[in-house]
DOLUMKOL-339767 format. One line per field, with one value per residue: x, y, z of N, C-alpha, C, O in turn. Coordinates in Angstrom, 3 decimals. Layout:
BEGIN
neast = X ...
nnorth = Y ...
nup = Z ...
caeast = X ...
canorth = Y ...
caup = Z ...
ceast = X ...
cnorth = Y ...
cup = Z ...
oeast = X ...
onorth = Y ...
oup = Z ...
//
This chain:
BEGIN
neast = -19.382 -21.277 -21.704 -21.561 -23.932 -26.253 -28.334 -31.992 -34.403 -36.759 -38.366 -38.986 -40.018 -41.378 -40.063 -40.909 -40.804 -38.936 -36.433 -34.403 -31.402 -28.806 -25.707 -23.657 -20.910 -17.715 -15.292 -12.739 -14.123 -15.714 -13.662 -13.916 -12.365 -11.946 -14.254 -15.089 -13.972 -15.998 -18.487 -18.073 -16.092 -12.651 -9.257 -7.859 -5.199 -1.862 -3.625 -4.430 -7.396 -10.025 -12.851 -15.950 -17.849 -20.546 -24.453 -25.508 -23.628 -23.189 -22.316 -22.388 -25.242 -25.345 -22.749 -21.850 -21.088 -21.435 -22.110 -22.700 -24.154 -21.805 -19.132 -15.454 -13.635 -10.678 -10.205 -9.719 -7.810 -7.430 -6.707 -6.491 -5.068 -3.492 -3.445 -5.326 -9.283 -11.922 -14.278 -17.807 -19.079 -22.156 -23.529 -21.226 -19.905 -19.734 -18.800 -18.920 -17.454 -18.621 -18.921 -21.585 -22.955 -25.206 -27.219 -28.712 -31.000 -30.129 -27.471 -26.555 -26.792 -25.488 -22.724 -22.545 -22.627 -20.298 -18.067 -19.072 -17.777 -19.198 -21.333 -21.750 -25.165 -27.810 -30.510 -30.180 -32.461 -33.687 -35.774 -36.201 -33.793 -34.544 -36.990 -36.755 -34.349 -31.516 -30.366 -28.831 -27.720 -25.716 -22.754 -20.075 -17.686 -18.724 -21.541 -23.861 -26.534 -26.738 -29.277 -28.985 -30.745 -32.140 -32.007 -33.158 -35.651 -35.027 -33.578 -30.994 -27.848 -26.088 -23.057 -21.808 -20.111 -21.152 -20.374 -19.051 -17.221 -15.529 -14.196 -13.656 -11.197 -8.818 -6.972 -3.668 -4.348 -2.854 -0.651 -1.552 -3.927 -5.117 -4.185 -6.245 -8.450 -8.159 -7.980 -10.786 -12.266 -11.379 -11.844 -14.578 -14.852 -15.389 -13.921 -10.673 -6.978 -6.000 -7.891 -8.780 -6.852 -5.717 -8.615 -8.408 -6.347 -7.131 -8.976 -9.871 -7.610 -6.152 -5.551 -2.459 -1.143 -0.503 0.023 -1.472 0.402 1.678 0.084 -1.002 1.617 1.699 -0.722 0.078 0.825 -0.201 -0.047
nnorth = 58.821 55.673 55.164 57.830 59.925 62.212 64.512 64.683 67.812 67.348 65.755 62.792 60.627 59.979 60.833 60.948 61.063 59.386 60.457 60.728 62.008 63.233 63.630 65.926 65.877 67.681 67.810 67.256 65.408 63.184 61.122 58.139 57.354 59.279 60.874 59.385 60.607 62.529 61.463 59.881 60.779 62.325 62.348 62.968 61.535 63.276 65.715 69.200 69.116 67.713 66.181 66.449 64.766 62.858 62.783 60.296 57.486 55.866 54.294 54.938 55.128 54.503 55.237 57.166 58.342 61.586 64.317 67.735 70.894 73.681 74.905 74.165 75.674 76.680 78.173 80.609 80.197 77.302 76.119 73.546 72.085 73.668 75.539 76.361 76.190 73.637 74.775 75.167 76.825 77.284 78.477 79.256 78.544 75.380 71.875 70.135 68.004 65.105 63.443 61.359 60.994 58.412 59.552 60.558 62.986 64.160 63.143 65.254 67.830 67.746 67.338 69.432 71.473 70.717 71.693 74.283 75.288 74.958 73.772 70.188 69.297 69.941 70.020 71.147 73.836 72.490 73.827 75.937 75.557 73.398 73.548 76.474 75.723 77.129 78.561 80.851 80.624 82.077 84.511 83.768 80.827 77.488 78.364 78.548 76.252 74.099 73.236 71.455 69.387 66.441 63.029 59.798 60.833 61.446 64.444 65.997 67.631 70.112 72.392 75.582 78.559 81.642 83.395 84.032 82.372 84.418 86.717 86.073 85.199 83.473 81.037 78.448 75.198 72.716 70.097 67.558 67.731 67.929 65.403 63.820 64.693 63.742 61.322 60.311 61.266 59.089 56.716 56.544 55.415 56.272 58.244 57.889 58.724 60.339 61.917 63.043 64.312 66.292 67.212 68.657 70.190 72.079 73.508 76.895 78.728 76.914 76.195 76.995 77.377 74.556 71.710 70.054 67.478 67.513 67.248 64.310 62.987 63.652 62.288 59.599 57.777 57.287 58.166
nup = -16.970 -16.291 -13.808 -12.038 -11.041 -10.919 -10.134 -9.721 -10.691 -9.250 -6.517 -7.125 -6.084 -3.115 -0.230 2.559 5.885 6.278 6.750 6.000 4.163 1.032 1.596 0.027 -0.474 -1.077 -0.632 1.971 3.211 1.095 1.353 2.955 5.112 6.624 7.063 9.179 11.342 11.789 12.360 13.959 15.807 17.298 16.930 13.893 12.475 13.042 12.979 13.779 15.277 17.482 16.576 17.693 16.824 15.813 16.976 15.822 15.397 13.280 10.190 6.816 4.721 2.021 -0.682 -3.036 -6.526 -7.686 -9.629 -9.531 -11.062 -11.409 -9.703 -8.020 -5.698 -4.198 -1.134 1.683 4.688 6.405 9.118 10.091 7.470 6.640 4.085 1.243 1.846 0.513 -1.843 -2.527 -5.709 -7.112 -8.460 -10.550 -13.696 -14.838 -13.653 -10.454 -8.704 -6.935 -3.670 -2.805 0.088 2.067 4.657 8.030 8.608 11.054 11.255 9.189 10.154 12.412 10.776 9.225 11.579 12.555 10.625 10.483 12.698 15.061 18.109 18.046 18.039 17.448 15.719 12.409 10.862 7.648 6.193 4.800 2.680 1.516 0.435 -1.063 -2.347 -1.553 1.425 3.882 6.666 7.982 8.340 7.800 6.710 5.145 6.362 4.635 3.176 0.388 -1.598 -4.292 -6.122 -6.045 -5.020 -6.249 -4.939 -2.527 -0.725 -1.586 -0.331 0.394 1.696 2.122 1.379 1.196 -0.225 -3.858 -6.122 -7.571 -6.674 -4.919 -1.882 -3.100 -2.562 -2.188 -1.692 -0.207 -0.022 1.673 1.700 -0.743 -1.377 0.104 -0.964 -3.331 -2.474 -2.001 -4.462 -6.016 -4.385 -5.573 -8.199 -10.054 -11.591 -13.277 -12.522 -13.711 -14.297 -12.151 -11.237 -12.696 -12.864 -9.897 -10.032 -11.971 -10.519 -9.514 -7.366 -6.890 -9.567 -11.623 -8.912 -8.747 -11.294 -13.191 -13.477 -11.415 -9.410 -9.793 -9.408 -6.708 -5.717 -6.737 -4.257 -1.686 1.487
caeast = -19.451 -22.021 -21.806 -21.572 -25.065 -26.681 -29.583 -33.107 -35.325 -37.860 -37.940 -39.976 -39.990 -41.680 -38.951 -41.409 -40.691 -37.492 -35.345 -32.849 -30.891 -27.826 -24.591 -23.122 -19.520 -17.053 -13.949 -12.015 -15.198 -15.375 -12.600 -14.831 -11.912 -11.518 -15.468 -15.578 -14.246 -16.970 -19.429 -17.893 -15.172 -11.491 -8.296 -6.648 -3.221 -1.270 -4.490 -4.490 -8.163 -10.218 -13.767 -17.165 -18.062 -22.594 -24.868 -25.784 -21.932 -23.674 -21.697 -22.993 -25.901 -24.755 -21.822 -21.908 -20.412 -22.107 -21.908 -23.332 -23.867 -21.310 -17.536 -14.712 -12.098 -9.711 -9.890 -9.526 -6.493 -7.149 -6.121 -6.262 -4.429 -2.561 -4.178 -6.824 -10.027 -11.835 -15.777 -18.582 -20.063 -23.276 -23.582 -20.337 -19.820 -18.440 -19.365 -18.641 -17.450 -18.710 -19.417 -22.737 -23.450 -26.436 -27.019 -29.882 -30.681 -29.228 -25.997 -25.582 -27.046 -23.968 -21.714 -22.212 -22.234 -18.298 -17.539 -19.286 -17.065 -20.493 -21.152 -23.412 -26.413 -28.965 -30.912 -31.032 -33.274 -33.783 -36.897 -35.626 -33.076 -35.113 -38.055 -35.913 -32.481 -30.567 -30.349 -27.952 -27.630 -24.673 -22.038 -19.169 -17.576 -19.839 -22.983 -24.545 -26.807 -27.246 -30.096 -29.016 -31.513 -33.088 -31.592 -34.234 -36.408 -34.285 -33.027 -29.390 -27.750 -24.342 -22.734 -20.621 -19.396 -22.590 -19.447 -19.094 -15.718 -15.512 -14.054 -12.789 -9.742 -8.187 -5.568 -3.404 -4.642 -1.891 -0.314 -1.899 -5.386 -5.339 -4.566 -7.612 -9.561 -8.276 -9.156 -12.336 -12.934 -11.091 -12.692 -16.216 -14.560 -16.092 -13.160 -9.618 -6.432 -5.551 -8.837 -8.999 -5.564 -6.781 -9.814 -8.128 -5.399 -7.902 -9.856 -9.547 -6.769 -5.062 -4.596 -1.239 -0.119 -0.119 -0.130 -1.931 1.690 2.338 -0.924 -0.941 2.388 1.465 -1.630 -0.012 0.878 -1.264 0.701
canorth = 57.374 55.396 55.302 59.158 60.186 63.759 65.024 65.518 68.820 67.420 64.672 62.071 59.786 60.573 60.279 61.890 60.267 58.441 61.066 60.286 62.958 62.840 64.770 65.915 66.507 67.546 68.008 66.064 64.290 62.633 60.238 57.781 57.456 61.311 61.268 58.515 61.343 63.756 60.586 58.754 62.027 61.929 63.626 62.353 61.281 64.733 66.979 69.689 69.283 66.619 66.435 65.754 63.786 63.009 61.986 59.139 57.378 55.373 55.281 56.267 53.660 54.064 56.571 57.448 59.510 62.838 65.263 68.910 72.521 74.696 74.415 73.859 76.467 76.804 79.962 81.161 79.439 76.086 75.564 71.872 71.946 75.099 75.660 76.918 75.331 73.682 75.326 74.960 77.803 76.715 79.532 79.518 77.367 73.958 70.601 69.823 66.022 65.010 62.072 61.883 60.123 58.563 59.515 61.069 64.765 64.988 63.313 65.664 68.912 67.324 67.409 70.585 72.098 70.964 72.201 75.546 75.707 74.844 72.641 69.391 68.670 71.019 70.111 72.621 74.104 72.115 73.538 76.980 74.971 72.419 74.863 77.269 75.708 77.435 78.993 81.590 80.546 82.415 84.946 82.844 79.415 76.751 78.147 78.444 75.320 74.474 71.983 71.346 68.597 64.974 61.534 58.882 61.521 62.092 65.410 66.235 69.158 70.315 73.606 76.056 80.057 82.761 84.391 83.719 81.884 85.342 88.107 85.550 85.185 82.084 80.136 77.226 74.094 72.054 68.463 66.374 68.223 67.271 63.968 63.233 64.980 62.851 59.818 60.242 60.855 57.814 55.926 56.630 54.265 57.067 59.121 57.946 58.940 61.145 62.976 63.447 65.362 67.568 68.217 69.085 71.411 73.309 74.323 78.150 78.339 75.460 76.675 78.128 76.366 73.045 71.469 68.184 66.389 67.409 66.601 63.209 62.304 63.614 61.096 58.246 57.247 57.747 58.350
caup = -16.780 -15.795 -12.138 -11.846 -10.800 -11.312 -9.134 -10.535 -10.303 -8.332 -5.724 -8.169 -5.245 -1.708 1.146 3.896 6.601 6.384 8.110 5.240 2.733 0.885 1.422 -0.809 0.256 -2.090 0.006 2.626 3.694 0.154 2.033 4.007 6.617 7.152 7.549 9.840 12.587 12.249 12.716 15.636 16.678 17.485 16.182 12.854 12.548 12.445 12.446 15.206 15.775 17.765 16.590 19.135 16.404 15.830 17.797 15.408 14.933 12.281 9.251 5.896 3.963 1.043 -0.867 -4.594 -7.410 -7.909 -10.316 -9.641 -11.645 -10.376 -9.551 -7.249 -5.735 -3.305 -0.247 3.180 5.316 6.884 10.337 9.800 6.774 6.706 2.991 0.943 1.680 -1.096 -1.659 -4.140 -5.982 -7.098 -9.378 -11.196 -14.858 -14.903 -13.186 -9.406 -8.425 -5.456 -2.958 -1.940 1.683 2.682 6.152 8.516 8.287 12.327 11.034 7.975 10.979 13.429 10.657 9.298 12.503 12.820 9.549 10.653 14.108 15.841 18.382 17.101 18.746 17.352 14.190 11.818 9.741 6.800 5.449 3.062 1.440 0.594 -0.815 -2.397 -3.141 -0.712 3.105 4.293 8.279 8.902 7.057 7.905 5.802 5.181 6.655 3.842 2.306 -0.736 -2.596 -5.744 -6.065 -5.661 -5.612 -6.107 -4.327 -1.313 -1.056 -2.020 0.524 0.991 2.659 1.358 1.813 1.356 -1.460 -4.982 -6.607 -8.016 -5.556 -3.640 -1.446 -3.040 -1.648 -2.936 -0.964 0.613 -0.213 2.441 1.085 -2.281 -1.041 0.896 -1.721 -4.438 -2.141 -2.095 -5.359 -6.472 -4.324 -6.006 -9.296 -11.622 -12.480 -13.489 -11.738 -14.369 -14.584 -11.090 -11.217 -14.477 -11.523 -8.909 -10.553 -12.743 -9.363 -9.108 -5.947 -7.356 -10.685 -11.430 -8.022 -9.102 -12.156 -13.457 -13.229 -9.906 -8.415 -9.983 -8.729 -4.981 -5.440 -7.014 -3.052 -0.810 2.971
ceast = -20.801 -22.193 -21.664 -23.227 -25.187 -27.820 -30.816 -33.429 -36.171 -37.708 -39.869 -40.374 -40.135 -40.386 -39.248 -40.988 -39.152 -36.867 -34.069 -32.398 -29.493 -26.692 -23.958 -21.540 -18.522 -15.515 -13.199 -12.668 -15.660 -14.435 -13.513 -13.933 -11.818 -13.162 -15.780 -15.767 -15.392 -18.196 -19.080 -17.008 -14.054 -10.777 -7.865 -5.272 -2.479 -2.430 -4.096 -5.833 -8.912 -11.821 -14.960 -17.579 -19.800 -22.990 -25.557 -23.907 -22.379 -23.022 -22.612 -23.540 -25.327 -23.787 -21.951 -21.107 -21.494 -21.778 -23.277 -22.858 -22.923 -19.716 -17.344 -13.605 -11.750 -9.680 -9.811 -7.886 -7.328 -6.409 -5.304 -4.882 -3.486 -2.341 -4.815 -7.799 -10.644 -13.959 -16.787 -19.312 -21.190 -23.722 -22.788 -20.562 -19.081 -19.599 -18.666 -18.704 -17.377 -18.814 -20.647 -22.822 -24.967 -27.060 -28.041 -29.601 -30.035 -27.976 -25.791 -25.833 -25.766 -22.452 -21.167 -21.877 -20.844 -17.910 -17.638 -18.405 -17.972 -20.210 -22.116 -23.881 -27.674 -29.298 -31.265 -32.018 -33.376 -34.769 -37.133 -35.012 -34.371 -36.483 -37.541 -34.548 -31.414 -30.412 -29.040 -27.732 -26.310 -23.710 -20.676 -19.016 -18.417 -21.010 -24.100 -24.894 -27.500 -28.310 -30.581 -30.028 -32.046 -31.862 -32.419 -35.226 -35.758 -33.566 -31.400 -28.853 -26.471 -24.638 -21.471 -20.482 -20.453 -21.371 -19.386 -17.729 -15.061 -15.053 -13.277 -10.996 -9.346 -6.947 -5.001 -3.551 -3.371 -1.822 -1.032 -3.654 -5.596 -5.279 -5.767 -8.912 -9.636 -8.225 -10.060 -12.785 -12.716 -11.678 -14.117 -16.158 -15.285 -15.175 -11.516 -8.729 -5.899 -6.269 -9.258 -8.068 -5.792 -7.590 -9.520 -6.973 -5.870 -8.149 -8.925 -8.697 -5.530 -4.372 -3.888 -0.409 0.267 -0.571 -0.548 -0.923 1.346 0.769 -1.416 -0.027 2.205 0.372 -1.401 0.434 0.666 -0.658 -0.074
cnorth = 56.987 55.360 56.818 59.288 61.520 63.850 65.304 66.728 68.515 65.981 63.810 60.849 60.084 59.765 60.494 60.742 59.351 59.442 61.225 61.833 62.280 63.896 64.416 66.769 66.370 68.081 66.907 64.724 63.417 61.081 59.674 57.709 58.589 61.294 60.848 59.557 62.601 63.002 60.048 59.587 61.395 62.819 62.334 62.177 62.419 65.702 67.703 69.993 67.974 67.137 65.651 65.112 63.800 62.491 60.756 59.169 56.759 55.803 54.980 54.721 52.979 55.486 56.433 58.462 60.580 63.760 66.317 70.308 73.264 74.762 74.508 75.085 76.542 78.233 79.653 80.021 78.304 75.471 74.422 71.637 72.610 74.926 76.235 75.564 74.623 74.609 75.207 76.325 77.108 77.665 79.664 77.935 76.409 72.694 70.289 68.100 66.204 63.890 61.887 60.819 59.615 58.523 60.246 62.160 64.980 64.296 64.477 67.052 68.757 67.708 68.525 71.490 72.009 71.487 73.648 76.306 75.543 73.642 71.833 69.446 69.330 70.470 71.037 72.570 73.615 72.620 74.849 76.623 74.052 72.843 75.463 77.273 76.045 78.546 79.351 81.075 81.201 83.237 84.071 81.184 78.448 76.686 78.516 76.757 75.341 73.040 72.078 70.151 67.205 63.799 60.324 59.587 61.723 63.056 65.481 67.603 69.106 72.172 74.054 77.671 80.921 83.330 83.360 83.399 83.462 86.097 87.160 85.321 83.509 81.811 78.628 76.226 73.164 70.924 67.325 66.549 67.847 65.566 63.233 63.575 63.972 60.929 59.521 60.539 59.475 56.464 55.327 55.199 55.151 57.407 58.290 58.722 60.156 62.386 63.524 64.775 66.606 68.531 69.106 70.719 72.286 74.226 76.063 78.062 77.423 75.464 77.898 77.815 75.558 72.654 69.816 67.010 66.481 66.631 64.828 62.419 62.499 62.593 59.415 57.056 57.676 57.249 57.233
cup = -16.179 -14.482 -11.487 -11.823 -10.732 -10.586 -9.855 -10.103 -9.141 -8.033 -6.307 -7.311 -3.846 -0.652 1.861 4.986 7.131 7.173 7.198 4.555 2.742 1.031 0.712 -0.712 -1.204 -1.621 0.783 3.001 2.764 0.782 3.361 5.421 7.087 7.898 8.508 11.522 12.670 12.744 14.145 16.876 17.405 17.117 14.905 12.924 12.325 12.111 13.990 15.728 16.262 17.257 17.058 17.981 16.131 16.790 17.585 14.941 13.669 10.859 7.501 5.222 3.354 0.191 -2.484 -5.540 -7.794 -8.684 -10.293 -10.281 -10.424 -10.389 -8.243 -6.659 -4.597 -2.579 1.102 3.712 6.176 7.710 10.533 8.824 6.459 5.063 2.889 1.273 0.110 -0.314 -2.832 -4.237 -7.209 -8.451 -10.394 -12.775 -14.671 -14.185 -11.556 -9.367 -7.352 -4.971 -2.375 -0.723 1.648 3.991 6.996 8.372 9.803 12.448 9.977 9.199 11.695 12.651 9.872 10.482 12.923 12.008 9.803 11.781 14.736 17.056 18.083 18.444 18.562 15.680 13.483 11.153 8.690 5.688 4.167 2.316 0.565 -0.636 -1.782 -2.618 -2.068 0.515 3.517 5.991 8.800 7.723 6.963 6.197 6.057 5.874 5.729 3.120 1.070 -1.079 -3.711 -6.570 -5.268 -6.053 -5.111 -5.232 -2.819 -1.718 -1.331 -1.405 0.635 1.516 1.736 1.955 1.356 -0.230 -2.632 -5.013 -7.152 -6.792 -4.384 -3.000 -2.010 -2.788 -2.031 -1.617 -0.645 0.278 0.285 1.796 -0.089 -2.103 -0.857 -0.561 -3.132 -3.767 -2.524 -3.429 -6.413 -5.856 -4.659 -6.839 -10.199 -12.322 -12.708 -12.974 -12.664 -14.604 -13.352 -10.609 -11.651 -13.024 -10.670 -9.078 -11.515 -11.998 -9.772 -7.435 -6.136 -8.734 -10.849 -10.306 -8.567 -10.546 -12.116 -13.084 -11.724 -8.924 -8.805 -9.420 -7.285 -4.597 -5.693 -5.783 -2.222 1.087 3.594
oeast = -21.457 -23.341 -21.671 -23.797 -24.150 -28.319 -30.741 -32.852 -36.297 -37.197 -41.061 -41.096 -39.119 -40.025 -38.344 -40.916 -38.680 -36.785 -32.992 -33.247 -28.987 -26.860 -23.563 -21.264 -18.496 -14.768 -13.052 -12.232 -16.223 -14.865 -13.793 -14.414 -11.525 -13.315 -16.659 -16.657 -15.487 -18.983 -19.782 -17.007 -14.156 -11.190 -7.646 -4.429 -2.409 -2.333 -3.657 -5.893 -8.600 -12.120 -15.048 -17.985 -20.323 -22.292 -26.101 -23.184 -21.769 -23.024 -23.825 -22.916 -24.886 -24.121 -22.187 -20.511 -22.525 -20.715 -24.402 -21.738 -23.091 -19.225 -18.191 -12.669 -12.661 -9.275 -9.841 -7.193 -8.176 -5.626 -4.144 -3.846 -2.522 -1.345 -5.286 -7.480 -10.187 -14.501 -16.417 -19.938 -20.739 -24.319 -23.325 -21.133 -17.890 -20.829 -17.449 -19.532 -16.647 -18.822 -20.739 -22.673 -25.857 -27.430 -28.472 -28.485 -29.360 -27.268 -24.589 -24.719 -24.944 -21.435 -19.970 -20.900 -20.242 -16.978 -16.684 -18.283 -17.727 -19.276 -23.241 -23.322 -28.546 -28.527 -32.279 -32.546 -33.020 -34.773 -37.815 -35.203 -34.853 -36.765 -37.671 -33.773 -30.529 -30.339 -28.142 -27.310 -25.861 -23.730 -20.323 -19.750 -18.937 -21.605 -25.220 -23.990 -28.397 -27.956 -31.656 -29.922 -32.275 -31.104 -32.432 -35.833 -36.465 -32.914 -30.820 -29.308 -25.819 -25.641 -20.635 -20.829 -20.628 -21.964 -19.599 -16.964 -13.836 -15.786 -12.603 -9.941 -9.601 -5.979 -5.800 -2.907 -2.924 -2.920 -1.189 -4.393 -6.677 -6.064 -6.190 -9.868 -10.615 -8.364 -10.306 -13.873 -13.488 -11.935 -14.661 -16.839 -15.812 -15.182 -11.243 -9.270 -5.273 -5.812 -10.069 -8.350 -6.002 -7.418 -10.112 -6.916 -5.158 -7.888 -7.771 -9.167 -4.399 -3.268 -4.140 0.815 1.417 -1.535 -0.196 -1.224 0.824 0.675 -2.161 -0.358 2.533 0.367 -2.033 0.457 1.348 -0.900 0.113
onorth = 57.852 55.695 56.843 58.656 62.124 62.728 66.221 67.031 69.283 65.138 64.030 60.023 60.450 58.602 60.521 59.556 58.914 59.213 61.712 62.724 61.461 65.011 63.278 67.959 65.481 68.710 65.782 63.577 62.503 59.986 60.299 57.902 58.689 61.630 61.449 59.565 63.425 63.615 59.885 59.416 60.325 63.961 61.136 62.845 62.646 66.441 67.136 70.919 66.982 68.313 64.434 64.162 64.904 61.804 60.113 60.057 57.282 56.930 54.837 53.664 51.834 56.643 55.320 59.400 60.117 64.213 66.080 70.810 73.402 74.589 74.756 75.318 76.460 79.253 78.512 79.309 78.950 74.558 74.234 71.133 72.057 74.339 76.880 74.385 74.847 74.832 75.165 76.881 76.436 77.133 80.179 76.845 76.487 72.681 70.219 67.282 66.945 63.011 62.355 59.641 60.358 57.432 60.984 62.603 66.007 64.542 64.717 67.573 69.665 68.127 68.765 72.233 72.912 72.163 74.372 77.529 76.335 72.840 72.270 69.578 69.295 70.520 71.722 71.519 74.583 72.143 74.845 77.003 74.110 72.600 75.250 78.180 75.240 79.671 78.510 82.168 80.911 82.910 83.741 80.805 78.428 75.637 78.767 76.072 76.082 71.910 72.434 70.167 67.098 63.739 59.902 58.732 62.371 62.971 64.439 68.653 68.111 72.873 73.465 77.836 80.152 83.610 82.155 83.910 83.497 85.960 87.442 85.311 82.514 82.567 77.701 76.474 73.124 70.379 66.293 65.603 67.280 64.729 62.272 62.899 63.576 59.841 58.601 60.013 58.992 55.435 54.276 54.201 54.621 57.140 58.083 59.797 61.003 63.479 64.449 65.777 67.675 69.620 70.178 71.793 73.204 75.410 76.252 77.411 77.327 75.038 79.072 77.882 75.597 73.266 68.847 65.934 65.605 65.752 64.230 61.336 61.560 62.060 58.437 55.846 58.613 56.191 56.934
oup = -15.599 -14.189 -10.256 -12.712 -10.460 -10.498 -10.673 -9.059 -8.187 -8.771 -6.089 -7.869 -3.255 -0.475 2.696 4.663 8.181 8.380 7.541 4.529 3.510 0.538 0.459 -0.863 -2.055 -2.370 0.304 3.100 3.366 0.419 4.384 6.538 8.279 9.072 9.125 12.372 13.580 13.466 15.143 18.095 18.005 16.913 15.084 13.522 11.117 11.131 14.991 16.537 15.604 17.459 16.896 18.651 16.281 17.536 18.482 14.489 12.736 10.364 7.653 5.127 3.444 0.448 -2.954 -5.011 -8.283 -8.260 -10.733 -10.185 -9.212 -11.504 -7.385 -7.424 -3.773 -3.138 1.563 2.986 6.792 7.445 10.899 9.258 5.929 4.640 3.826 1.121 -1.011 0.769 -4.005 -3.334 -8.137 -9.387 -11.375 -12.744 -14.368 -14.230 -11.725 -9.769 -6.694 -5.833 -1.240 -1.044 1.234 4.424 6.110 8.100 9.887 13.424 9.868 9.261 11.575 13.204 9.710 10.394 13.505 12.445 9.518 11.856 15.646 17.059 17.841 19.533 19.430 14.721 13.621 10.790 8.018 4.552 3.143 1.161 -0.566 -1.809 -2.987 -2.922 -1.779 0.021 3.573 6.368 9.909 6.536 5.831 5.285 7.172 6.122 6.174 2.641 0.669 -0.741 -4.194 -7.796 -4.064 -7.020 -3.955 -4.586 -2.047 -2.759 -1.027 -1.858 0.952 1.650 1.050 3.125 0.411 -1.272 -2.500 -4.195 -7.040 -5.812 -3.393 -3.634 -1.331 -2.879 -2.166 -0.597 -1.791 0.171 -0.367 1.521 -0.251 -2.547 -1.500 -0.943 -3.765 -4.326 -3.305 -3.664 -7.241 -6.481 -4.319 -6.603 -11.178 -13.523 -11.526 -12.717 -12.026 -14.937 -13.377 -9.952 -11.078 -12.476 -10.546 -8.479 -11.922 -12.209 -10.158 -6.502 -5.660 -9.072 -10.579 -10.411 -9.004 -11.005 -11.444 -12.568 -11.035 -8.068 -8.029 -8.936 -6.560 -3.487 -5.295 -6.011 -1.805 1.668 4.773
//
């Protein structure tokens, strides 16, 4: 669709200076109210974690539909959710739907660092991803970044698992998880409620759990 956006090669547009990038979240944070607590920090309704939140609360410029090389799958267990997580392999065939944020590089440093178990307040490293694509910082879940490209010359960065979709421990993702995830991508207005389902129940983790029906009817009301 037209409002689905794709990343260039090269940032065709100088952003020095601004401070800006885009995240590119393709999980719970997709769901601008889920994100709001890693920006401003709190607990969710029924989560068992409270999170310190950024040190900019500032919430996001502007949010978009994204489509990146790679896929989607479902692993490890999920405290939060008592699930598989979801993760992008960057490497693997297919198309990733995402949300991209537009938000400073020491909100997207703050809000990886919760995702990582970290605590925020430390800006990371930005400057191997952005050279060569992607930066190991840790063997652990989501300390790895990735930069899959440019949007309008601001960089494009997300986080994900150092392991391949391949070899991995997958795990079927949880009811309330698919929820949030098919928030957020319905809220973009790119994809249809039907093709979001398809999405979500293909994932590796998820397929063979759930099926297109079922994850359509767990989304068609949203708790």
């Amino acid at each position: 669709m037209s409002n689905v956006h794709r990343p260039e090669d090269l940032a065709v547009v100088s952003a020095a200076g601004t401070g800006l990038v885009w995240y590119a979240s393709y999980g719970s944070n997709m769901d601008l109210e889920r994100l709001r607590y890693y920006l401003v920090g709190g607990r969710p309704m029924g989560a068992a974690r409270t999170y310190p939140g950024c040190r900019d609360h500032r919430a996001p410029r502007r949010s978009m539909a994204l489509e990146l090389p790679g896929a989607l799958y479902f692993a490890t267990e999920s405290p939060v959710w008592t699930g598989g997580r979801a993760f992008y392999d960057p490497d693997a065939e297919g198309v990733l739907w995402a949300r991209a944020h537009l938000i400073t590089a020491q909100q997207f440093s703050d809000i990886a660092a919760q995702e990582m178990g970290r605590a925020p307040g430390v800006d990371l490293d930005l400057g191997t991803a952005l050279t060569e694509g992607r930066s190991v910082l840790g063997p652990g879940r989501y300390e790895t970044l990735v930069r899959p490209g440019y949007l309008a010359g601001v960089p494009v960065f997300t986080f994900t698992a150092p392991w391949r979709s391949r070899g991995a421990v997958l795990n079927r993702p949880s009811p309330a998880y698919l929820r949030h995830l098919a928030a957020g991508l319905l809220a973009c207005g790119a994809w249809e409620r039907a093709a979001v389902a398809e999405y979500l129940a293909r994932a590796p983790g998820a397929a063979g759990a759930w099926t297109p029906c079922e994850v359509a009817q767990l989304i068609s009301v949203r708790p």
